[in-house]
C-alpha positions in Angstrom: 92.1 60.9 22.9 92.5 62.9 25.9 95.2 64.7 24.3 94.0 66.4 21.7 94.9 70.3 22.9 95.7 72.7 20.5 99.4 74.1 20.0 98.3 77.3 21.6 96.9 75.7 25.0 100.1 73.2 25.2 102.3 76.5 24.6 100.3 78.4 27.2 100.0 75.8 29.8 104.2 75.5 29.3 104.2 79.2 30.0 102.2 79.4 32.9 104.5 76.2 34.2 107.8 77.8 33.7 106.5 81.2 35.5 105.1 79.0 38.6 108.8 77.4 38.7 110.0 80.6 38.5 108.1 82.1 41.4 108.9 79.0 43.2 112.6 79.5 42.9 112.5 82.7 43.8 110.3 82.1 46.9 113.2 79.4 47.7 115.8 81.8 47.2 114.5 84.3 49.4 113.7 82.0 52.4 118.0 81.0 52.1 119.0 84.6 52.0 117.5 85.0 55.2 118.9 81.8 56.5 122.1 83.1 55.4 122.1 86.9 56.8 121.0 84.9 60.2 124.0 83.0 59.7 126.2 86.0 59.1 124.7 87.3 62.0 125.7 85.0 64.5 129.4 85.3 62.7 129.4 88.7 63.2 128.6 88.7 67.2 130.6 86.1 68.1 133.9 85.3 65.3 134.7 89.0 65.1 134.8 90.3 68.6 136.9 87.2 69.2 139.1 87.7 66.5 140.1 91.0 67.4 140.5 90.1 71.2 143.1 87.9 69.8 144.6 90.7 68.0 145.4 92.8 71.1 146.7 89.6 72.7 149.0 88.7 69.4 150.0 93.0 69.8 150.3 92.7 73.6 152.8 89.5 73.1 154.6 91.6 70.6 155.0 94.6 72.3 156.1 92.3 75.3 158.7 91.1 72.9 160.0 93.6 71.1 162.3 95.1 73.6 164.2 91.5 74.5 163.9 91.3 70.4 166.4 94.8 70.6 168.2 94.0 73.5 167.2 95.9 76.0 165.2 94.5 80.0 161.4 94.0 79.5 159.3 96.8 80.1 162.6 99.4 80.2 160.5 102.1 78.6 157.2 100.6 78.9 154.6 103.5 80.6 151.6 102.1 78.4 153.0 103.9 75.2 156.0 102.9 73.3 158.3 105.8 73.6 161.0 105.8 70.3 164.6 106.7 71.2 166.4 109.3 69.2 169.5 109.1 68.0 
């Protein structure tokens, strides 16, 4: 019988099994973490300078806005800054 191992070998040869799965998954896990930070990468230079060049457009439109929004002619106080009226 080819078999015929004794309970320590069969208990060893799981052991050294579970640790080569082990290293294997972590070797696997490694190699996507760095796939994923070169993903995250690539998000970062490109989705997040675009995102905030569309938030000064959505605050330019809004500051373009605001003064038909309170009544008074585009751009009446508009030097670059918004200047606040006192009362």
């Amino acid at each position: 019988m080819p078999f015929r191992h004794s309970i320590a070998a069969k208990i060893f040869g799981l052991a050294v099994f579970l640790l080569l799965l082990t290293v294997a998954l972590a070797t696997f896990l490694l190699w996507e973490t760095s796939r994923t930070e070169q993903d995250l990468k690539v998000v970062a230079n490109l989705d997040v300078p675009l995102a905030e060049s569309f938030s000064r457009v959505d605050e330019f439109g809004l500051r373009r806005r605001l003064p038909e929004l309170r009544g008074q002619s585009p751009g009446a106080n508009w030097n670059g800054v918004w200047q606040l009226e006192e009362k």
